[in-house]
N, CA, C and O atoms as a Tinker XYZ file with bonds, in Angstrom:
   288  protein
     1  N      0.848000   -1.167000    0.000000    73     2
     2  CA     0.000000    0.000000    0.000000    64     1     3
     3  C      0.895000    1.232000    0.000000    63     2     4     5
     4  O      1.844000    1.267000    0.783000    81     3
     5  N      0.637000    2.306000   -0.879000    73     3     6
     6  CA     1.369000    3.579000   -0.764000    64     5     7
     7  C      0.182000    4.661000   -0.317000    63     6     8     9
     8  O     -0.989000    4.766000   -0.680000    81     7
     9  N      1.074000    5.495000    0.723000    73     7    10
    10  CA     0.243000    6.932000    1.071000    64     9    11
    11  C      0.611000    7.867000    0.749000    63    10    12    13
    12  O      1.796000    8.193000    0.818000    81    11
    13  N      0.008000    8.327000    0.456000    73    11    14
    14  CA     0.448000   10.135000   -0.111000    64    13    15
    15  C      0.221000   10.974000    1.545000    63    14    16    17
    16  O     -0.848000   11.097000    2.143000    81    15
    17  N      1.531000   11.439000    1.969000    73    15    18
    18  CA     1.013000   12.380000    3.163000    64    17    19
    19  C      1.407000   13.816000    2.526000    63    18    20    21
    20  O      2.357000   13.894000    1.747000    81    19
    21  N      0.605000   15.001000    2.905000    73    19    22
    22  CA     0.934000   16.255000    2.300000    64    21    23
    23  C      1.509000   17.248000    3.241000    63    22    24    25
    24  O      0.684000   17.784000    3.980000    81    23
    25  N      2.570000   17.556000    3.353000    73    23    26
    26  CA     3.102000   18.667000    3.945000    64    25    27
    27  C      2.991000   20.259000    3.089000    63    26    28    29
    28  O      3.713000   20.555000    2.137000    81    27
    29  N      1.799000   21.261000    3.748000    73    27    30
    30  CA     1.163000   22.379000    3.299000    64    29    31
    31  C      1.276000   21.891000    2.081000    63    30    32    33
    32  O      0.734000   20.786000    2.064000    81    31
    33  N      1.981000   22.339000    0.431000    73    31    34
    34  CA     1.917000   22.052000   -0.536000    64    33    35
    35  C      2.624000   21.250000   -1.266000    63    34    36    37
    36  O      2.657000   21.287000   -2.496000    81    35
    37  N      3.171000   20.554000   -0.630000    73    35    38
    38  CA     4.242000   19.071000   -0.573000    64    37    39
    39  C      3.932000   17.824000   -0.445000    63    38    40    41
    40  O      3.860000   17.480000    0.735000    81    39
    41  N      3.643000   16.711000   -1.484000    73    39    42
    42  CA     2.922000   15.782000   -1.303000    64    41    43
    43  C      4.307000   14.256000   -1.077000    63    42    44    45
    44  O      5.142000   13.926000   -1.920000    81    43
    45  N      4.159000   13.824000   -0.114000    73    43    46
    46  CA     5.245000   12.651000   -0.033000    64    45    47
    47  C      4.687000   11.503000   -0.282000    63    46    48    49
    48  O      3.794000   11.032000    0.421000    81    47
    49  N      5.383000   10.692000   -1.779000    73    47    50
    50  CA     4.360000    9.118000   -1.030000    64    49    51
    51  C      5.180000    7.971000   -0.269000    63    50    52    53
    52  O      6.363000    7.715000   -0.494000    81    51
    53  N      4.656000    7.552000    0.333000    73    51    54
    54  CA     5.650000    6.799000    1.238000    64    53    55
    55  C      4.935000    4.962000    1.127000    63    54    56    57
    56  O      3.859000    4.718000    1.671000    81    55
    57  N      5.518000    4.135000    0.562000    73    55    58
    58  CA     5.155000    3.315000    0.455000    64    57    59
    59  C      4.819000    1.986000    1.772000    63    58    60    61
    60  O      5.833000    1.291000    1.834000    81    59
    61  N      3.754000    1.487000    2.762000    73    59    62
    62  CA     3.674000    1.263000    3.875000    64    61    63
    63  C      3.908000   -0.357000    3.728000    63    62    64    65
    64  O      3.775000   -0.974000    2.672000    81    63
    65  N      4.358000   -1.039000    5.248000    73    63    66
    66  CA     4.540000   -2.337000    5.582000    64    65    67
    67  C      3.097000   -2.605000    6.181000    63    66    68    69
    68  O      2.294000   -1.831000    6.703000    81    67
    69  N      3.030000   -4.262000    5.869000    73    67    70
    70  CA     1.889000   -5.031000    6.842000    64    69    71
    71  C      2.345000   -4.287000    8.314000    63    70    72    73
    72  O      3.500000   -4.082000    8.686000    81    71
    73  N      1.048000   -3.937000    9.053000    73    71    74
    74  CA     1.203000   -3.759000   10.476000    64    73    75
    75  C      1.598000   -2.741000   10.693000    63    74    76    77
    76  O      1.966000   -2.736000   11.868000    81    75
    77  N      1.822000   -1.414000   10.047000    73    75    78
    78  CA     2.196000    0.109000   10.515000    64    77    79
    79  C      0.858000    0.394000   10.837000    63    78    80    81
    80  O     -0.255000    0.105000   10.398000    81    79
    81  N      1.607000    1.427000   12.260000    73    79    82
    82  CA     1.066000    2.107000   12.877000    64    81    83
    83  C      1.168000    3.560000   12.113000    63    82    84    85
    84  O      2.016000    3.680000   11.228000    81    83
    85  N      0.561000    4.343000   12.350000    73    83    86
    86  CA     0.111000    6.170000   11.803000    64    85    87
    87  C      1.440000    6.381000   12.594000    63    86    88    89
    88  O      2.192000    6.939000   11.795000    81    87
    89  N      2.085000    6.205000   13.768000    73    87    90
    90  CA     3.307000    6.579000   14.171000    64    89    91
    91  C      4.124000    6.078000   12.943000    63    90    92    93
    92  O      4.498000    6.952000   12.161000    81    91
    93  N      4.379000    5.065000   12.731000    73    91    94
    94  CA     5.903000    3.896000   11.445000    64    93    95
    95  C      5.391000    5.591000   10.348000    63    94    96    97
    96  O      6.271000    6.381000   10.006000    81    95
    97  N      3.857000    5.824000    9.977000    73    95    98
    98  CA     4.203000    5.724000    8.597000    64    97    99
    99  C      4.441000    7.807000    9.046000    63    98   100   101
   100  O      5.072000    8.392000    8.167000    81    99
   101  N      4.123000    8.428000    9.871000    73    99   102
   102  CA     4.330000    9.710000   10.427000    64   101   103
   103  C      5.996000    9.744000   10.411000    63   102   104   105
   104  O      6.430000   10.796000    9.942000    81   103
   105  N      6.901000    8.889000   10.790000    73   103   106
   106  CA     8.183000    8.790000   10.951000    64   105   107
   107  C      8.861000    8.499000    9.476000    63   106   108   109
   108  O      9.939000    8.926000    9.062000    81   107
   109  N      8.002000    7.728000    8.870000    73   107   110
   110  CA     8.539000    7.647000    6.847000    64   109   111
   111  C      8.369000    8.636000    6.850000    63   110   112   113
   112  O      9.371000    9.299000    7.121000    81   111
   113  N      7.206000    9.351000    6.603000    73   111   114
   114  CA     7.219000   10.437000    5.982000    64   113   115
   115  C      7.941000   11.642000    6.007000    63   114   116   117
   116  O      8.179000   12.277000    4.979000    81   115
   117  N      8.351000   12.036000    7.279000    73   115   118
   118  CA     8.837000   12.804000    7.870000    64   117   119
   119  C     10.648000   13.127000    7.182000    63   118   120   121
   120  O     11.302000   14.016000    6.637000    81   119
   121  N     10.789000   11.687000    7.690000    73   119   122
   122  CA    12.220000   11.390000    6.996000    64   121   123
   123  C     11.856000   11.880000    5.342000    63   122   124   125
   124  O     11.986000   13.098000    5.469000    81   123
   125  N     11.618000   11.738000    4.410000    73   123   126
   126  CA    11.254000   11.699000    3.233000    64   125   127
   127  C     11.035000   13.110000    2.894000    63   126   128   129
   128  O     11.463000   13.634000    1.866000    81   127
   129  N     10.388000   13.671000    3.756000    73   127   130
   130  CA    10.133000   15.131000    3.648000    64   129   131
   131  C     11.254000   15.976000    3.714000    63   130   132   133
   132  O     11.577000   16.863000    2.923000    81   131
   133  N     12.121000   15.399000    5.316000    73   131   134
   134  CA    13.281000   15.847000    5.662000    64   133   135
   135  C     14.380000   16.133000    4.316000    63   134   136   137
   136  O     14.840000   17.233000    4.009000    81   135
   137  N     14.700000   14.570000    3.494000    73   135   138
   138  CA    15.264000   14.895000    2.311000    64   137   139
   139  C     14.860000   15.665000    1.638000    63   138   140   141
   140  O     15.774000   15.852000    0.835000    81   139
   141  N     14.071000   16.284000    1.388000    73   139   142
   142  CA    13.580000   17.066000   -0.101000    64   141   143
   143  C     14.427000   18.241000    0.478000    63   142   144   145
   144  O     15.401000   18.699000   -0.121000    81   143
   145  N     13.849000   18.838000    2.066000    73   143   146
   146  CA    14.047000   20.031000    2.309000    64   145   147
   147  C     15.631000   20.169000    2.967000    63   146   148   149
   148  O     15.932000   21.119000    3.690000    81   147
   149  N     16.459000   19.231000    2.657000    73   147   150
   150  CA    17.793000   19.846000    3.262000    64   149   151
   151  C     18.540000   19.934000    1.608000    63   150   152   153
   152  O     19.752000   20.086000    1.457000    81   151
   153  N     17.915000   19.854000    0.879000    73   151   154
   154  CA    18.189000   20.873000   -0.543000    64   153   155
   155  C     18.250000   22.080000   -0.087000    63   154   156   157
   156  O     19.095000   22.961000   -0.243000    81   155
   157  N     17.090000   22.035000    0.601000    73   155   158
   158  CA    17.185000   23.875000    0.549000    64   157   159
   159  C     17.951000   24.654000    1.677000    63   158   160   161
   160  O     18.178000   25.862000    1.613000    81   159
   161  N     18.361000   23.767000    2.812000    73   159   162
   162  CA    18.673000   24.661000    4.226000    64   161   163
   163  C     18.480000   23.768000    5.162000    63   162   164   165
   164  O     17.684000   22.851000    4.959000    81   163
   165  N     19.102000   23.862000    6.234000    73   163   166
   166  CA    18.118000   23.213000    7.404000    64   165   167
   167  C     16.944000   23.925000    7.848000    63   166   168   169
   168  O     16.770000   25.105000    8.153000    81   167
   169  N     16.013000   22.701000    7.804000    73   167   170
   170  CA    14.751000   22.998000    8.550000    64   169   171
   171  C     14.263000   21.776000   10.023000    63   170   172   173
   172  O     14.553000   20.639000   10.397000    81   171
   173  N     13.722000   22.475000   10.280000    73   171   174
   174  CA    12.841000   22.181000   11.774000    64   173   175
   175  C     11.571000   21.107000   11.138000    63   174   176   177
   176  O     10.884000   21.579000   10.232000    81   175
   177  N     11.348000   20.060000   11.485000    73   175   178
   178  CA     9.876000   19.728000   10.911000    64   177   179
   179  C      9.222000   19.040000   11.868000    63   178   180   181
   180  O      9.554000   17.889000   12.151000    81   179
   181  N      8.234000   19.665000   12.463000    73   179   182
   182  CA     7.079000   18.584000   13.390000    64   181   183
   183  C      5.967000   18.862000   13.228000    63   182   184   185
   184  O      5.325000   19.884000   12.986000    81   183
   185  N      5.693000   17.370000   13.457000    73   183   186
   186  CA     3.795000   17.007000   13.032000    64   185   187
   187  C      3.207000   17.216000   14.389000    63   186   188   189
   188  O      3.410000   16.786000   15.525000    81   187
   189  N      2.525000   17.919000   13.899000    73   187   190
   190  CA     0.935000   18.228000   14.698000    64   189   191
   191  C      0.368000   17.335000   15.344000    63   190   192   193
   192  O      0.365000   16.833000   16.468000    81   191
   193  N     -0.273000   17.226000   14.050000    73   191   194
   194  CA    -1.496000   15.693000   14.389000    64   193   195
   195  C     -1.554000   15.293000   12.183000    63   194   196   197
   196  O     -1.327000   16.030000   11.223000    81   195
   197  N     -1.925000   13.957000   12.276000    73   195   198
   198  CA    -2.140000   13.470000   11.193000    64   197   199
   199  C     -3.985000   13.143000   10.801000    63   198   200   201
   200  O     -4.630000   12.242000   11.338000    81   199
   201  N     -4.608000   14.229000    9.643000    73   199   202
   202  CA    -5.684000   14.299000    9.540000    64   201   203
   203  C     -5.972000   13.117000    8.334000    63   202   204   205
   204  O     -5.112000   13.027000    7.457000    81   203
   205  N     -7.022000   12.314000    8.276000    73   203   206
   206  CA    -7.383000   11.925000    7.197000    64   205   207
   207  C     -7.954000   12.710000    5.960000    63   206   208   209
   208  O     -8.356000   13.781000    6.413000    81   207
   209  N     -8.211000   12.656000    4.358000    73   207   210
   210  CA    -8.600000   13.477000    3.963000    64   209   211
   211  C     -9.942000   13.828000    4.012000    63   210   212   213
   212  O    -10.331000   14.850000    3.449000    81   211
   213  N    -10.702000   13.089000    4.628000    73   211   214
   214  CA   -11.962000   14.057000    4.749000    64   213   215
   215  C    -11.842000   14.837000    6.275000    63   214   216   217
   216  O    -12.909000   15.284000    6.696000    81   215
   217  N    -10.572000   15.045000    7.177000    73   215   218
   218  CA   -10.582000   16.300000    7.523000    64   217   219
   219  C    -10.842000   15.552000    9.247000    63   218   220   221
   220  O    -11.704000   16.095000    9.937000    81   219
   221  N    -10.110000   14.397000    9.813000    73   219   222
   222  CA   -10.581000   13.515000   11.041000    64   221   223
   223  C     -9.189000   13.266000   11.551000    63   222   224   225
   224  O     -8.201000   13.067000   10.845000    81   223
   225  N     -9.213000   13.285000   12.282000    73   223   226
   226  CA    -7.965000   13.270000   13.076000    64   225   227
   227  C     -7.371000   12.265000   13.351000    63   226   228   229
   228  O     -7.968000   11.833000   14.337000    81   227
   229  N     -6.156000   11.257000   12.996000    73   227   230
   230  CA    -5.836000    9.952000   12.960000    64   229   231
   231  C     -5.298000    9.786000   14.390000    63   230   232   233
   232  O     -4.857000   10.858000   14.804000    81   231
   233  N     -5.167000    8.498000   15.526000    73   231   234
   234  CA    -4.443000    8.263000   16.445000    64   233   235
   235  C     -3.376000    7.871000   16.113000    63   234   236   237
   236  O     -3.535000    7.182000   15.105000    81   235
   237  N     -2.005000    7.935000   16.490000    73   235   238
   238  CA    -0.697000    7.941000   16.125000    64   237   239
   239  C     -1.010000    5.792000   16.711000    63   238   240   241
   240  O     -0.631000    4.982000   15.865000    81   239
   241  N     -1.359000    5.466000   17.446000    73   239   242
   242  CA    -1.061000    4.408000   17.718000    64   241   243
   243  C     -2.023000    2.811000   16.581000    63   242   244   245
   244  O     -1.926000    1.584000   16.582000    81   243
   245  N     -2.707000    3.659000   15.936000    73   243   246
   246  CA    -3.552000    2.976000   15.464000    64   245   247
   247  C     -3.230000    2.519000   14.417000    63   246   248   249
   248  O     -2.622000    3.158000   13.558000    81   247
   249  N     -3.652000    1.118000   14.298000    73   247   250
   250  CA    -3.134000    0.116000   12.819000    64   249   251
   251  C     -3.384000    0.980000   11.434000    63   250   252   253
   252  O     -4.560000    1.096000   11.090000    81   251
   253  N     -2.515000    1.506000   10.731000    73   251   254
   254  CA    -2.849000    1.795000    9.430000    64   253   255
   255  C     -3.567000    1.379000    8.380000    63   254   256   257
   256  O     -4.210000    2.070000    7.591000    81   255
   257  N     -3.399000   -0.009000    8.413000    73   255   258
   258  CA    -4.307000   -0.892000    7.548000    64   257   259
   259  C     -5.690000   -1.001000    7.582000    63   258   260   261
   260  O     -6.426000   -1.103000    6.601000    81   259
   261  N     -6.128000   -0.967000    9.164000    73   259   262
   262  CA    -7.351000   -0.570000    9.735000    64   261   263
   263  C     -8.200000    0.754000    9.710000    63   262   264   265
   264  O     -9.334000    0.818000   10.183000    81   263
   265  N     -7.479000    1.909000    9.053000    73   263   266
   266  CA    -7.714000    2.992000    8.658000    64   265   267
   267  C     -8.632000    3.370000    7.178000    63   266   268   269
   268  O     -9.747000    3.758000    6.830000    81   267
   269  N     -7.264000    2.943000    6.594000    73   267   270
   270  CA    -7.338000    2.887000    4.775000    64   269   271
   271  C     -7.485000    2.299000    4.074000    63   270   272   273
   272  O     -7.237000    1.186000    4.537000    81   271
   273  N     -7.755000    2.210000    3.123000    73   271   274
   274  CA    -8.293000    1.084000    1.582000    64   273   275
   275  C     -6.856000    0.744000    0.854000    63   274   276   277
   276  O     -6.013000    1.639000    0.913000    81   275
   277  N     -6.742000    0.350000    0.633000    73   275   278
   278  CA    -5.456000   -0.356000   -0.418000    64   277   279
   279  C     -5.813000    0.132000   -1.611000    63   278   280   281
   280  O     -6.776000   -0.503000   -2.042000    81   279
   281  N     -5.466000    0.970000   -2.325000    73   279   282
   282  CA    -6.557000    1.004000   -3.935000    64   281   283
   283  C     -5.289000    0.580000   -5.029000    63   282   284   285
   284  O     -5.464000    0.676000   -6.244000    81   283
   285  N     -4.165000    0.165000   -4.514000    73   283   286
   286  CA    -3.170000   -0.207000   -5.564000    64   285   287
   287  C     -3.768000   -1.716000   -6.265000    63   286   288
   288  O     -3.142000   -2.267000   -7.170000    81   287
């Protein structure tokens, strides 16, 4: 399964394992993001909270798979 997470206008996809948690795939992403932006400088990056796209607030501890659809 791959997720697209979006940082403001920055879309990362991060491709997920059986059994991630919203924490595993918050920590891909992050990293992933991290690369793009030490092109440009160092930056600072921390997550908030992780929303689904209709706008719901994900628990960091909760099975990913149990979340989302697979549509690959």
């Amino acid at each position: 399964m791959k997720v697209t997470v979006t940082f403001g206008q920055t879309g990362v996809v991060v491709p997920c394992k059986d059994g991630w948690t919203v924490r595993d795939l918050i920590q891909q992403a992050t990293q992933r993001y991290r690369k793009l932006l030490e092109q440009e400088g160092d930056f600072v990056v921390r997550t908030h909270h992780v929303e689904y796209c209709d706008g719901g607030i994900l628990d960091p501890d909760d099975i990913l798979s149990d979340l989302v659809e697979d549509k690959d």
